[in-house]
C-alpha positions in Angstrom: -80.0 38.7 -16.1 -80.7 35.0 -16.2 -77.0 34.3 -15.9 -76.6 36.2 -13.3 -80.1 34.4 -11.3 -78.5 30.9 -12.4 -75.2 32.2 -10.9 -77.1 33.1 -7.5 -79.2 29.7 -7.0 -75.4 27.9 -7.2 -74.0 30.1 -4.7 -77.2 29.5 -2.6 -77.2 25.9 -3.0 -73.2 25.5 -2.4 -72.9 27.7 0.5 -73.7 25.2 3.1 -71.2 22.6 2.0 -68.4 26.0 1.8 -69.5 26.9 5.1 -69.2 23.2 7.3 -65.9 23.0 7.5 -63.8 19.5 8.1 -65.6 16.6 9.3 -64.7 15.7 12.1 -62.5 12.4 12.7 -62.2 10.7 15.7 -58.6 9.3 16.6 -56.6 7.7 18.9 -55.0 11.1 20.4 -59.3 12.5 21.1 -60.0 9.3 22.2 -57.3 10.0 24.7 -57.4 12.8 25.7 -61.5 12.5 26.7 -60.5 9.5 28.6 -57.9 11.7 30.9 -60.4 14.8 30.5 -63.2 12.5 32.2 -60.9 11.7 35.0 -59.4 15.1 35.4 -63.3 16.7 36.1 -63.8 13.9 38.6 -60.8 14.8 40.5 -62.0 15.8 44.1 -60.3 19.4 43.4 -62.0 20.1 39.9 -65.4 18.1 40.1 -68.1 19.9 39.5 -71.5 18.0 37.8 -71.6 20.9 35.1 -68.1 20.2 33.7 -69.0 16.8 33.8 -72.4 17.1 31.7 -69.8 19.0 29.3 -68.1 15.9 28.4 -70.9 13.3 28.7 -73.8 12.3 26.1 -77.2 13.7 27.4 -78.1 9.9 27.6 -75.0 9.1 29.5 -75.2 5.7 31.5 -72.0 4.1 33.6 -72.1 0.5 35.3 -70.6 1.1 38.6 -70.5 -0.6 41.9 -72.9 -3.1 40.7 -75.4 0.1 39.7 -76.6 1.1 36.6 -76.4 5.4 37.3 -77.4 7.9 34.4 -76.1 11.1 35.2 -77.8 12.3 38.2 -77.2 9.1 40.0 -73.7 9.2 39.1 -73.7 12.5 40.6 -74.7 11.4 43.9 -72.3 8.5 43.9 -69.6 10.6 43.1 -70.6 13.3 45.9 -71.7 10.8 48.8 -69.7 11.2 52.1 -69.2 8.7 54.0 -69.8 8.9 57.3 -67.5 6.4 58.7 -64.5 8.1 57.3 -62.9 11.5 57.1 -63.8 13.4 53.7 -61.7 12.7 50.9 -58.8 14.9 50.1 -57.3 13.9 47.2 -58.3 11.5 44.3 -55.9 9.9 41.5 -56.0 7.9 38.7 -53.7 5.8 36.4 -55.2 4.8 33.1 -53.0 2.3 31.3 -53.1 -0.8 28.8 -55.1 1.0 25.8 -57.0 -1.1 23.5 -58.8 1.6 21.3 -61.2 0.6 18.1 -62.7 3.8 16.3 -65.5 3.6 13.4 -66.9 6.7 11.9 -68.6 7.9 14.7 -67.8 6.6 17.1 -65.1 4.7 19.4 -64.8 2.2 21.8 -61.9 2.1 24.5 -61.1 -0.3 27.1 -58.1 0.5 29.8 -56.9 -0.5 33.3 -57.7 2.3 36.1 -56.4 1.7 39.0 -57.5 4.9 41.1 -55.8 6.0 45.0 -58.6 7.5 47.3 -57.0 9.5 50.5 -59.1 9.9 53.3 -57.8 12.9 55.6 -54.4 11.2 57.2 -56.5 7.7 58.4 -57.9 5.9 55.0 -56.3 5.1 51.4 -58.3 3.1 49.6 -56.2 2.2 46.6 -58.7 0.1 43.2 -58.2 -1.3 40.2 -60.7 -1.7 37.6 -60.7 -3.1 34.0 -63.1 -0.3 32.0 -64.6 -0.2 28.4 -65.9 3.5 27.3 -68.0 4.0 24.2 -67.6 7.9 23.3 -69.8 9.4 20.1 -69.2 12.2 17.9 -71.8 15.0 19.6 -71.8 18.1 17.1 -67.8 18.3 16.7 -66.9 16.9 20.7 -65.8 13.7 21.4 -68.0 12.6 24.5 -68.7 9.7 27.0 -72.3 7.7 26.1 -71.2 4.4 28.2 -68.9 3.7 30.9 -68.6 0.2 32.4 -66.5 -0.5 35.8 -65.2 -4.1 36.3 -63.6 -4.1 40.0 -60.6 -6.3 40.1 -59.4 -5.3 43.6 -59.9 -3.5 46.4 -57.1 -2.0 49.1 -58.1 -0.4 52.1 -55.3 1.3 54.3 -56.0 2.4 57.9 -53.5 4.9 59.6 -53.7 5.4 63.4 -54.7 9.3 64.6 -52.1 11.3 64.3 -51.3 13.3 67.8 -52.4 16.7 67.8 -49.5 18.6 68.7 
């Protein structure tokens, strides 16, 4: 009977390490892929503040247009019309020129964006930023902590009124 109590107490004590699965390792491809993931939920046809809490630390800061915005103000930056121009209608970005450093927990990328913003058929503002991103491991998902915004230039495009016909 003590065998089998001995027995029990090294199940018991084992069972958590059986039961965690494999840690989780941050890589180039997750680093990625949250990058794009970021930028796909702050497309004007999928953004929604929910999917983007999803994929954001709780803490989540970005320095942008000379602000410092935690979520909620980032939120309203992001949803702000404008009332000098027509509503936007489509948004686009191209990430490129990856330099990537991951540690245990952690990573640290920093990219070119340069990001097209269509006004209805009268504005394109077209912008090009040098970015750094720090993303942490948050219970097994890869998410954005810090998100700085360097603006390099700026291109605005005006189109005359199109006739109504």
């Amino acid at each position: 009977m003590k065998l089998v109590k001995i027995k029990f107490l090294i199940l018991l004590l084992f069972q958590p390490i059986a039961h965690c699965g494999e840690p989780f390792l941050i890589n180039e491809s997750l680093v990625l892929d949250a990058l794009k993931n970021f930028y796909h939920v702050l497309d004007i046809n999928n953004y929604d503040k929910e999917k983007l809490q999803n994929i954001v630390t709780d803490d989540f800061l970005v320095f942008e247009a000379s602000s410092k915005m935690n979520i909620d103000d980032f939120h309203s930056f992001l949803t702000h019309k404008d009332p000098n121009a027509e509503p936007l209608v489509e948004t686009t970005w191209k990430l490129s020129d990856f330099r990537i450093y991951i540690s245990d927990n952690s990573a640290h990328a920093s990219y070119m964006n340069r990001g097209i913003f269509q006004h209805g058929t009268s504005l394109r503002v077209t912008v090009h930023w040098m970015e750094s991103a720090l993303l942490t491991n948050e219970n097994g998902k890869l998410k954005i902590k810090f998100l700085n915004s360097n603006l390099i230039s700026k291109n605005v495009e005006e189109f005359p009124p199109q006739p109504s016909g």
